[in-house]
N, C-alpha and C positions, 0 to 999 in steps of 0.2 A: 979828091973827095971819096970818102968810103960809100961802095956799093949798098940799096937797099934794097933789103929782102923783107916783104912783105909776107906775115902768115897768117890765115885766117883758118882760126879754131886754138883752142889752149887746152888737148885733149892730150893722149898720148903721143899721138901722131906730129899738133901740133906742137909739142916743148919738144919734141926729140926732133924735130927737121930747127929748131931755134939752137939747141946744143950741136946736131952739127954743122950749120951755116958758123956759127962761132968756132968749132975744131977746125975746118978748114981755110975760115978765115977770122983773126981772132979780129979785127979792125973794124969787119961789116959792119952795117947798122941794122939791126934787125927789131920788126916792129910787130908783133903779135895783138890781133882783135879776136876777144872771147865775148859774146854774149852775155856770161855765167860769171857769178862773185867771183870763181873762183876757177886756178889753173890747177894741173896737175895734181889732181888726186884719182882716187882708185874706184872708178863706180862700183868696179867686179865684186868688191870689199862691203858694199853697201850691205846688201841681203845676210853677212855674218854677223851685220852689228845688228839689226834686225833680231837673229837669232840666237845673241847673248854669247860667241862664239869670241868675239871680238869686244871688247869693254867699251868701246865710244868712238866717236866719228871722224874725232881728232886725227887718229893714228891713221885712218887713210890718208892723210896729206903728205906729200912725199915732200914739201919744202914751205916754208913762209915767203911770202909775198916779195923780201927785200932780196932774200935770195938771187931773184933774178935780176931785180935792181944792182945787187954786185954782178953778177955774171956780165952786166950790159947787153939785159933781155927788157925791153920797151912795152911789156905788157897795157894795155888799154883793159880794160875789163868793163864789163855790160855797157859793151860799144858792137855795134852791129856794124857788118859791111852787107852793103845795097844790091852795088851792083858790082861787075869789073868790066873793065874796057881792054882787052888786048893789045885792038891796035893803038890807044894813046898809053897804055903802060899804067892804066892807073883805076886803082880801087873806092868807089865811092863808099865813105863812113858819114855814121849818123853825128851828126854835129861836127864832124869836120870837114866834109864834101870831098871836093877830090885828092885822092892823096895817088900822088908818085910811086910806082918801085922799080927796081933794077930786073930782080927778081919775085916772081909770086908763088907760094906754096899753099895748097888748097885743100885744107885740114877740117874741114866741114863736118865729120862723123857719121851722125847715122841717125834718123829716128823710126823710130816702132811704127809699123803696120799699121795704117785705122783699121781699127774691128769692121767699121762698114756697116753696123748695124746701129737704130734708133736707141735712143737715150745717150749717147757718147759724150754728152754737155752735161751729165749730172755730178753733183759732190760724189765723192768717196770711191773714183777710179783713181789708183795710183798707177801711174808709172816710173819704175825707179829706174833715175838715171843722175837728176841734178840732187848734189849731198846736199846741199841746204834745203831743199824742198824735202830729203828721205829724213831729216832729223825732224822735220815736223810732223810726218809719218806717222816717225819712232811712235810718239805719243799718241798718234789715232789706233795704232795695233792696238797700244795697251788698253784702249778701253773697247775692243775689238771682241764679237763676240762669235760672230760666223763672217767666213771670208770663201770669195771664189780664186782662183787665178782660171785668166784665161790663157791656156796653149803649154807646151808641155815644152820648150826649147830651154837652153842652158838657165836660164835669168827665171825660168819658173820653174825649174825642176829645186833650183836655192830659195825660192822663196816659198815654197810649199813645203819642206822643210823647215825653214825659219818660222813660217808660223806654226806650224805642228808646236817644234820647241817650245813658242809662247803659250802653248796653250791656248789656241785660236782652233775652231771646231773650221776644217781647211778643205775643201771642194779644188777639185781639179778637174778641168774639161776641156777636150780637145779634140780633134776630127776625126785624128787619125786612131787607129787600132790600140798601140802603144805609147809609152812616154819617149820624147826625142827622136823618132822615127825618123826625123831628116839625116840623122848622124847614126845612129844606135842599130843594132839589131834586137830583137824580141826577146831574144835568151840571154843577152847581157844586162836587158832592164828588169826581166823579171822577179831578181832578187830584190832590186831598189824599189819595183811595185811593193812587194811583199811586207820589206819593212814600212814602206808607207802607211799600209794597211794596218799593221801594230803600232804603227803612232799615231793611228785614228784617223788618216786623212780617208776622205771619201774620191774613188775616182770615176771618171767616167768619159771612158773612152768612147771613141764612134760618133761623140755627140760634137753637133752645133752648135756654136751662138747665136742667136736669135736676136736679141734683145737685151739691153739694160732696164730696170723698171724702178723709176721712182715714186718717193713720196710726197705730202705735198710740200714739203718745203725744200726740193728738186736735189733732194740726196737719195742715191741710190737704195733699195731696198731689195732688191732682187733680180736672178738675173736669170730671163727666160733661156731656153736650149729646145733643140730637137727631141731631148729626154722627159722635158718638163720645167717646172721654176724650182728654181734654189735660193732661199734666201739668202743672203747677206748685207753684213752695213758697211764690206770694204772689198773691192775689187780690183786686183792686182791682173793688169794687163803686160804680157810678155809675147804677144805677138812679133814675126822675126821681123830683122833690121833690116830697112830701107835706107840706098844713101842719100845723105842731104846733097841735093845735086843742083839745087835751085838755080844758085848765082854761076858754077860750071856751063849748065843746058843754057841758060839765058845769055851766057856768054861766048856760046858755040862751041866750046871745049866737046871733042867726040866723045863720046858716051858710048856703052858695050851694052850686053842682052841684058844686064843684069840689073841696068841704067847707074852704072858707079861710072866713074872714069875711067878709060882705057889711060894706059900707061906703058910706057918701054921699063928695062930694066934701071934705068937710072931713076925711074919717077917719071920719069917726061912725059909730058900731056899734048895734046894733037897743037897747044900754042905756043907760041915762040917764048921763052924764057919763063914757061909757067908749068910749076912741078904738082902732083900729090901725091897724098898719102892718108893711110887707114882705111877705115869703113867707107867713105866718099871715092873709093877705088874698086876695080876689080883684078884681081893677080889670077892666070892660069894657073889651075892642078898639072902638078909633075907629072903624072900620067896620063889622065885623060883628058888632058890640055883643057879640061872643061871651067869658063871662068869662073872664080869664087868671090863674095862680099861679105862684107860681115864677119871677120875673122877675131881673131883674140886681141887682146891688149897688147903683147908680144909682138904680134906681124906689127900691129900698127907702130911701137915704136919703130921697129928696127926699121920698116918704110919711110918716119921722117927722120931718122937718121939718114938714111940715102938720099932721100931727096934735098935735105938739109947740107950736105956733105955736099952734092953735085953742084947746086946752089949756088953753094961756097963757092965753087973753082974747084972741085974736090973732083976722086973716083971711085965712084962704089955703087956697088950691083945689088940688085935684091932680085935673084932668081925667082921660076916658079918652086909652088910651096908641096909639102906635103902632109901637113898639119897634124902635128902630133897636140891632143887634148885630152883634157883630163876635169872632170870636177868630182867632190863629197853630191850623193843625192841619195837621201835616208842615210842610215846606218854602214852604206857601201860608196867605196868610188870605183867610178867606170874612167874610161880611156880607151883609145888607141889613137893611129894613125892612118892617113890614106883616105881609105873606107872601110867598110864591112860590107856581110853578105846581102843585105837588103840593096844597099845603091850599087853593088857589081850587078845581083839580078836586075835591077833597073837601068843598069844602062846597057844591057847583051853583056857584059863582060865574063868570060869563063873563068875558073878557078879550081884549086885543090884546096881543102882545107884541112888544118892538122889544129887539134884541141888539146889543153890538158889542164888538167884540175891541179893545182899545187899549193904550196907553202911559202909564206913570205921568212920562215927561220928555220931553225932546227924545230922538230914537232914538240921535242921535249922541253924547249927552252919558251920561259912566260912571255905571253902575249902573243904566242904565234897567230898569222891568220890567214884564211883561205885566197890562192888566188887562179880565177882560172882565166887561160889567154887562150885566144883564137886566132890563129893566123890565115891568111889565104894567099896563093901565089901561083903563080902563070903555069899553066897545063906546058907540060913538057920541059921547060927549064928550069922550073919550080922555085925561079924568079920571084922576092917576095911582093905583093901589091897590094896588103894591107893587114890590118891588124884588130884586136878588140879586146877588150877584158874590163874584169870587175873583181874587187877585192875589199879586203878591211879595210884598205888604207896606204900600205908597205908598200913601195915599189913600182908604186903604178903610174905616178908620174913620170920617172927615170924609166921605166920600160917602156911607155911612149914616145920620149925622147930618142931613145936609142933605138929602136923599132923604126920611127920615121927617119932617119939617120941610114938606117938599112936598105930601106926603097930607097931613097934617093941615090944609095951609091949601088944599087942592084944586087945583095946581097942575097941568098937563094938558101932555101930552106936548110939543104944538105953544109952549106955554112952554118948556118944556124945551129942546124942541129950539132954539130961537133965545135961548137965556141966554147972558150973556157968561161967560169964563173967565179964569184967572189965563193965561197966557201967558208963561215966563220956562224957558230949555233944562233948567235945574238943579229944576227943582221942578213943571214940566207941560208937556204936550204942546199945540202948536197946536191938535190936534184932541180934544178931551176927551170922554172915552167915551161920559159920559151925554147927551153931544149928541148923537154920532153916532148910540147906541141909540133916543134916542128920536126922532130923521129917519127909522129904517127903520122905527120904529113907527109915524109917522103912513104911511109910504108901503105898510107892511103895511095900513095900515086902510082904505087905498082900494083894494086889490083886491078886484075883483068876487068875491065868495062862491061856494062851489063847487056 
């Protein structure tokens, strides 16, 4: 009899542990339960079609429905699982009761933060996550006239933008100082404020939520703050990601600080023959072993590829991370990896930092655009341990990639600085930033101390 492997969720996490439970063993039976019409598409994608960037909704679907049907992927769709049982091996589903597996991978995701504050039951909060709910959206933007987002993390910093683009009069409000403050430093978003400001958004940092305030026919109309009220007839909620841990904790599965799943490198979870993967996880930082949740579409696949793989009868690791990232916010994209200077000051970590303003081409060749990197890296061995920048656009995703690539194999400034470069007027500059950043970094680190 072929072995079965049970997956609950049909997210990133959950199709790619479905693809590799099938690479490792192509006979399995593998039986996926989504809530949601639909598997495998791109929520990240949402907020550009949103923004006209993207023509339609379509194009985020990475496959049709039969697709998996040939693979011999057993999709259930808007079929909920209840509970699980470890010790009898089996998953309770809604209209089917108890179902058997050999193997279970626990693909659950993530949802948004409750705000925590009164009015949270009225019309017109979106939170974008499920596509068929964001196309019905589409059409409340359009007749959209003032809009709040609440919080300033990756999924608001796109949608504050996107509606700028519509033409939606766009409020921004958040607690902290700056936008992305959990990832970002101050001098990297200051450019992305700035353009905001010239696309008309209104922001306002330092401030509260308070409140949602409706009207009488229990659709939002305004949304109280520590600053004051701000109308609007649509409020786009982006508070960060919580794992869906329900059916895990209820099942006794260990839980970490972060309340995701603890996991080994293969996926393995504290119960016997039960893996996960993505947001319902938490993975150690390469550095400061500190656990992270909430990661990109990326980690989560390649997590149910491992746990999907091991499953199988497979072997495959997914070390800790070091998260190289990147998005478009305003007119600029930011990125790096690791951290920057805000979370090394927050956690005591020391640092040298080397900066340099540069070009994504030749100066003289069209389209060139600015880009400046920040690096920082370990006092004394000048060991790099992290990164940051912001540009037109050119390079910034591939210089985070290869920048977190760097940490993780302990690659040190004085490398850095003497690396060779791509060299050609249409696609890089002679002088390439993160050399030059990282020559004033070592030349920063030999200044006598104060």
């Amino acid at each position: 009899m072929p072995r079965k492997t049970v997956i609950i969720g049909g997210g990133a996490a959950g199709l790619g542990s479905a693809g590799g439970v099938k690479a490792a063993d192509p006979g399995a039976d593998v039986v996926v339960y989504t809530e949601n019409e639909d598997v495998a598409y791109s929520p990240c994608g949402i907020p550009y079609v949103h923004g006209g960037e993207i023509p339609d909704f379509e194009r985020l679907f990475l496959a049709g429905k039969q697709a998996y049907v040939d693979a011999g992927i057993d999709v259930h769709y808007e079929t909920a699982v209840t509970a699980i049982d470890t010790a009898a091996k089996t998953v309770t589903v809604t209209g089917e009761g108890a179902v058997a597996y050999d193997q279970l991978i626990i693909a659950t995701g993530w949802n948004y933060a409750d705000p925590g504050v009164p009015g949270g039951d009225l019309g017109g909060l979106y939170y974008v996550k499920n596509i068929r709910r964001a196309m019905e959206w589409d059409k409340v933007i359009s007749e959209t006239k003032s809009a709040v987002v609440v919080e300033a993390g990756p999924l608001g910093l796109e949608m504050v933008t996107a509606l700028a683009h519509r033409g939606v009069e766009t409020h921004l409000i958040d607690p902290n100082p700056y936008a992305l403050a959990m990832m970002a430093d101050a001098d990297i978003m200051k450019p992305v404020e700035d353009s905001w400001r010239e696309l008309g958004v209104h922001l306002h940092f330092n401030t509260t939520l308070e409140a949602f305030l409706g009207d009488a026919d229990g659709k939002v109309r305004a949304v109280q703050t520590s600053g004051g009220e701000i109308a609007a007839d649509l409020v786009v909620i982006s508070t960060h990601k919580t794992p869906e841990n329900t059916l895990a904790k209820a099942a006794g599965i260990k839980l970490g600080s972060t309340g995701a799943i603890i996991v080994d490198e293969r996926m393995k979870t504290s119960a016997p023959d039960v893996w996960a993967a993505g947001d319902v996880v938490e993975i150690p930082h390469g550095l400061t072993r500190t656990p992270l949740q909430g990661l990109t579409g990326s980690h989560a696949y390649a997590q149910g590829k491992t746990a999907g793989t091991n499953a199988g009868g497979g072997d495959r690791a997914y070390r800790a991370v070091f998260v190289p990232w990147g998005t478009p916010a305003g007119k600029w994209v930011i990125g790096g990896a690791s951290f920057g200077e805000a979370t090394a000051t927050a956690l005591g970590i020391p640092y040298v930092k080397g900066e340099a303003q540069g070009i994504s081409r030749a100066r003289y060749y069209p389209g060139v655009q600015p880009v400046r990197v920040k690096l920082l890296a370990e006092p004394g061995t000048l060991r790099l341990i992290g990164a940051q920048m912001v540009g037109g656009g050119e390079g910034i995703k591939e210089r985070a990639d290869f920048l977190a690539q760097a940490i993780r194999f302990g690659m040190t400034l004085h490398d850095l600085s003497t690396m060779e470069n791509v060299y050609s007027p249409a696609i890089g500059a002679l002088n390439e930033p993160i050399v030059v950043a990282a020559t004033n970094g070592v030349a920063e680190s030999r200044k006598p101390k104060a």
